[in-house]
C-alpha angles and dihedrals in degrees: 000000000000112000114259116262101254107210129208132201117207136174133193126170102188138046091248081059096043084056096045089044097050087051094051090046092059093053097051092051083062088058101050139047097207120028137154131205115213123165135043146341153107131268095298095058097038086057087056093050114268108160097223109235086179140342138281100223087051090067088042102116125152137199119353103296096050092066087049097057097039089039096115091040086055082043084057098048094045088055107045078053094058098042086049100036102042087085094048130110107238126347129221128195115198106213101284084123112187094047091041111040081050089055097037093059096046086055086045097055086049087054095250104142113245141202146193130209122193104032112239109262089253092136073069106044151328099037096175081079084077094080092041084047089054095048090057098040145044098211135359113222106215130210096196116050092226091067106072088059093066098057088050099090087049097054087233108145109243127169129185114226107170134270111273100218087055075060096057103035102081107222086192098064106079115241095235082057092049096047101051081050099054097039077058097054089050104037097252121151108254089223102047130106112254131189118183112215103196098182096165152281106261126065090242097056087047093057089047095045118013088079088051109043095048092048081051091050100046085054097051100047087050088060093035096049114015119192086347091291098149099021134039097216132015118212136187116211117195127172125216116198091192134042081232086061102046090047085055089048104041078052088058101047091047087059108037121028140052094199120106104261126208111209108190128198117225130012138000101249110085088042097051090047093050092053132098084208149356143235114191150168111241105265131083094319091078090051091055103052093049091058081038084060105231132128110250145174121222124206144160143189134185139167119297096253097034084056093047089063101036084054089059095035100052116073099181110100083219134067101184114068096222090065086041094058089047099055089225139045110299093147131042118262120205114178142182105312090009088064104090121148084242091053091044100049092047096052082052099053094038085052100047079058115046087041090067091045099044124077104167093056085054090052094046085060093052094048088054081042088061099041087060104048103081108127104276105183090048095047093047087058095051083054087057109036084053091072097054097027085116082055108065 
């Protein structure tokens, strides 16, 4: 008798997520004879087979007024999933917290397994979420290994599997290899002098933070390499992950700097690789410089309110991941009033420094590096092959 189709809901509201879902889609395929993909995703996940059940661009919201607005077209959609996914067979929600959490519980009270993938940033702030996580999931698949401990005294599953980008990034490859590759791939001179200003990925963030990083940088490369002394150019890369982004920031530069500016189109990660040093907003840029293996300083900024109540909402004494994996200062952290283009540029130049000086803070980045790389789209689907194995 053929074995049964197992099939498997899945949501995911963001491209990260369309990216970490089409992966765990293909290991599970490896897992399986028969499966079948019903839910939500981008272009990645419908080419390995996801039957849309809605689109991607429908769950994007942004801010706090987005959500409001959309909010019965988001009623619909939730909806339409739990009608589709309560006869399935497991359930997993990519990231996307809020819609799916939400999901997630009302399938879980109909008996229907569930999984997360992407744990809540609760080691950073608001920690009473962990009892209202486990209420809506099963298990929550974590990228950082410090996260699974923290659900412990709740008796909420967790299970640590391993950050994907740790997966792509080769430690093996050494950074001054990777950089000459990826100046080639953007037309940068291999002997120039390049910073990578990494101010964020929503409007928002740019207008904080794209002023202040290039005056920062300007700064910097005029202490680093004065009068072109050490190098013969001097270049600022900067990626924009939308065409709204690179039109603001093609705005600023025009305004502000006489260095040649690089303005790249995509992701980070080219850009990153091809620069002497990095200037980034807290988030996953800083993670993946430092498996990209280049010094870098973090900083944010946000309004003054909006920085009153994140100060009494996050409980984590770092901002930057890589500080946070370590458990103590490895990078630089320039916040709020501390974040003045002076500040900034010295932190660059210092760092530049000390990272090529330093060997036991670039081994200490390899050895995150390693912790990291585990496989993280294999050992996901074991997660969730683990809820339905009576199953196949």
């Amino acid at each position: 008798m053929a074995k049964p189709t197992l099939t498997i809901g899945i949501v995911a509201g963001e491209e990260s997520g369309d990216i970490l879902g089409s992966r765990l889609m293909r290991a599970l395929a490896r897992r399986a004879t028969s499966l079948r993909f019903i839910g939500v995703g981008g272009d990645q996940m419908v080419e390995q087979g996801l039957e849309s059940l809605a689109t991607i661009e429908e769950l994007s919201v942004n801010g706090f007024v987005d959500p409001l607005k959309r909010l019965p077209t988001l009623v619909r959609i939730i909806r339409r999933l739990y009608r589709c996914f309560r006869e399935a067979d497991v359930v997993v929600g990519i990231d996307f917290n809020v819609f799916n959490l939400l999901l997630e519980r009302l399938l879980k009270r109909r008996g229907v397994p569930t999984a997360h993938y992407v744990s809540p940033a609760v080691y950073a702030w608001r920690r009473g979420r962990i009892r209202k996580i486990g209420r809506s999931t099963d298990v929550v698949m974590a990228l950082f290994p410090f996260e699974p401990p923290l659900y412990r005294d709740s008796g909420v599953r967790a299970e640590f599997v391993g950050h994907p980008l740790a997966d792509d990034i080769d430690p093996n490859v050494e950074p001054g290899e990777r950089s000459a590759r990826a100046r080639a791939d953007l037309g940068l001179p291999a002997d120039a002098l390049v910073v990578g200003l990494l101010p964020g990925s929503r409007l928002s963030e740019v207008r904080f933070l794209g002023d202040l990083f290039i005056d920062a940088a300007e700064q910097a490369v005029a202490r680093i390499n004065p009068g072109g002394r050490h190098y013969p150019s001097a270049v600022l890369v900067i990626p924009c992950v939308s065409e709204k982004i690179q039109a603001l920031l093609t705005e600023i530069v025009a305004k502000k700097t006489q260095i040649e500016v690089r303005l790249v189109e995509g992701n980070s990660e080219r850009a990153i690789a091809a620069s002497d040093v990095v200037l980034t907003k807290a988030g996953t840029s800083t993670l993946e410089a430092l498996l990209l293996g280049r010094p870098m300083v973090v900083s944010y900024r946000l309004g003054g309110f909006s920085y009153w109540i994140a100060k009494r909402l996050i409980r984590s004494e770092f901002v930057a991941l890589p500080n946070i994996l370590a458990g103590y200062s490895i990078v630089p952290e320039l916040l709020q009033n501390d974040a003045t283009p002076r500040r900034l540029a010295n932190a660059l130049v210092e760092e530049i420094k000390r990272f090529e000086n330093d060997e036991g803070l670039r081994h200490t980045f390899k050895e995150i590096h390693g912790k990291l790389r585990c496989g993280a789209s294999e050992r996901a689907a074991d997660v969730v092959m683990s809820l339905v194995s009576d199953q196949i």
